[in-house]
C-alpha positions as CSV (number, residue, x, y, z in Angstrom):
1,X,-10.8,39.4,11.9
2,X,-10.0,37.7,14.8
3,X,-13.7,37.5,16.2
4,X,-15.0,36.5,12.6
5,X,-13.2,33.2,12.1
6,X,-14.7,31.5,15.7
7,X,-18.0,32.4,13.8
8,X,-17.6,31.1,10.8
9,X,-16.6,27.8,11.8
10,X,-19.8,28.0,14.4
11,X,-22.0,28.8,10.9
12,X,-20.1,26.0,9.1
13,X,-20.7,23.6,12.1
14,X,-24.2,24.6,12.2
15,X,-25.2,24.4,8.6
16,X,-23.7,21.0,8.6
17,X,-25.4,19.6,11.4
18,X,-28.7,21.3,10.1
19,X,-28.1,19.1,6.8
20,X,-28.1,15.9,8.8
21,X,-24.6,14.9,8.2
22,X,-21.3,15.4,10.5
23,X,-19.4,18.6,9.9
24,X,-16.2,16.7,9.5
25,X,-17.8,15.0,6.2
26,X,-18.8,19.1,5.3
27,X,-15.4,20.0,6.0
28,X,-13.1,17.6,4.8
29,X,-15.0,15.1,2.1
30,X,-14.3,11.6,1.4
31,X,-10.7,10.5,-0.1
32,X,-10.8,10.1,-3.9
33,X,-8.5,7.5,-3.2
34,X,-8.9,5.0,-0.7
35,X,-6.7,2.6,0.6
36,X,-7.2,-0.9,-0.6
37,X,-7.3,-3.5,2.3
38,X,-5.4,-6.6,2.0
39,X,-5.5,-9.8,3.3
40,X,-3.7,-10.1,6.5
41,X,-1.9,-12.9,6.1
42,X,-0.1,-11.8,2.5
43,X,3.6,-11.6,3.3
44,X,6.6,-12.3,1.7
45,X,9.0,-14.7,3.3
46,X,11.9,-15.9,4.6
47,X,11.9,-12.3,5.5
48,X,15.7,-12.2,5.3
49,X,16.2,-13.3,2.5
50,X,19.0,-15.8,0.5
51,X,18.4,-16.9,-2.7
52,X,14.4,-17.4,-3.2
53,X,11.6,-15.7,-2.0
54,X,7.4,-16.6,-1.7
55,X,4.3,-15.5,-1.0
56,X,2.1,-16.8,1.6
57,X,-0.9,-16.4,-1.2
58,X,-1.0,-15.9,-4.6
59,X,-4.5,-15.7,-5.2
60,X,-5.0,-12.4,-6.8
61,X,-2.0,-11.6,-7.1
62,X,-0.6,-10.8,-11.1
63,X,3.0,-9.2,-10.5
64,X,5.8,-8.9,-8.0
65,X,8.4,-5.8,-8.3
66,X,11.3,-5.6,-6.0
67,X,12.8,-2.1,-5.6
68,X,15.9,-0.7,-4.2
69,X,15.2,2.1,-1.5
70,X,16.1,4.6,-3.7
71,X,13.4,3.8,-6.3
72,X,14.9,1.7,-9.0
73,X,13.4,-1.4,-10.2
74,X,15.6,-3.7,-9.5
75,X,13.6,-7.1,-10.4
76,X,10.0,-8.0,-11.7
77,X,8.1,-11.1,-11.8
78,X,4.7,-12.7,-13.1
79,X,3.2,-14.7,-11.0
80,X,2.2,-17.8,-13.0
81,X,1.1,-20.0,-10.5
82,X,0.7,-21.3,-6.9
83,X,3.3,-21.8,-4.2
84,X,6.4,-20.1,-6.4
85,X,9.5,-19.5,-6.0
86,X,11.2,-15.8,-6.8
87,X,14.8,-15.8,-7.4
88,X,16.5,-12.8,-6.0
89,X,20.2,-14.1,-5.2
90,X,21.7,-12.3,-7.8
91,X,20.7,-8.8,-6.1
92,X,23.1,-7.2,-3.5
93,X,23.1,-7.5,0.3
94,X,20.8,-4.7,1.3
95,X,17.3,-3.6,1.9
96,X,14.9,-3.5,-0.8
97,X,11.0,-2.9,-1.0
98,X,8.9,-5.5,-2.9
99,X,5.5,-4.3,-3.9
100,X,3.0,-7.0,-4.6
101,X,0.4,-5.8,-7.4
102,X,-3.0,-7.7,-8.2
103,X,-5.3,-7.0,-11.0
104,X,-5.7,-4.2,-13.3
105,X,-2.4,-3.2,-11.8
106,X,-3.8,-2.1,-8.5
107,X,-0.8,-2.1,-5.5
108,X,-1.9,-4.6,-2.5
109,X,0.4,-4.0,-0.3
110,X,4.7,-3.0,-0.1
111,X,6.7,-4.5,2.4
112,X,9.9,-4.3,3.1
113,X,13.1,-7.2,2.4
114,X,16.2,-7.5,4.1
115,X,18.5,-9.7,1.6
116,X,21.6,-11.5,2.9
């Protein structure tokens, strides 16, 4: 067995490169899901937070959730137009994760909040 498995990976690399394609792509094929790319400049600030947070862009962008790190949804919002505002000084001092969703309910990014 232990002079078979150095073969077969030879036959595999070999019957890959044969087919015109990389043996990586034979071996390991492409991610059913792939990772959406967001804007760079999307970020939540004042980044700790008071009373209020934004968004540097809203374009996109259909709902806000902010979660607690241990999962629970502690606040959602619809984002209804430009430049607004997202009350979260009712929440405790802590960290919490907000996760920034844009159409057909598709995640854009998560980042993480420090509220004061």
């Amino acid at each position: 067995m232990k002079h078979t498995l150095p073969l077969f990976f030879l036959l595999i690399a070999t019957l890959s490169l044969s087919a015109g394609t990389s043996p990586e792509h034979k071996l390991f094929p492409p991610d059913p899901y792939p990772v959406l790319t967001t804007p760079v400049d999307l970020k939540v600030y004042p980044n700790p937070a008071i009373d209020y947070i934004s968004l540097t862009e809203t374009q996109g962008v259909s709902e806000i959730k902010v979660f607690n790190l241990v999962g629970r949804a502690m606040k959602r919002f619809d984002i209804t137009y430009a430049d607004q505002q997202f009350y979260v000084g009712d929440l405790p001092k802590g960290m919490y994760l907000v996760q920034i969703k844009g159409a057909n309910d598709k995640v854009l990014t998560t980042q993480r909040l420090h509220k004061q």
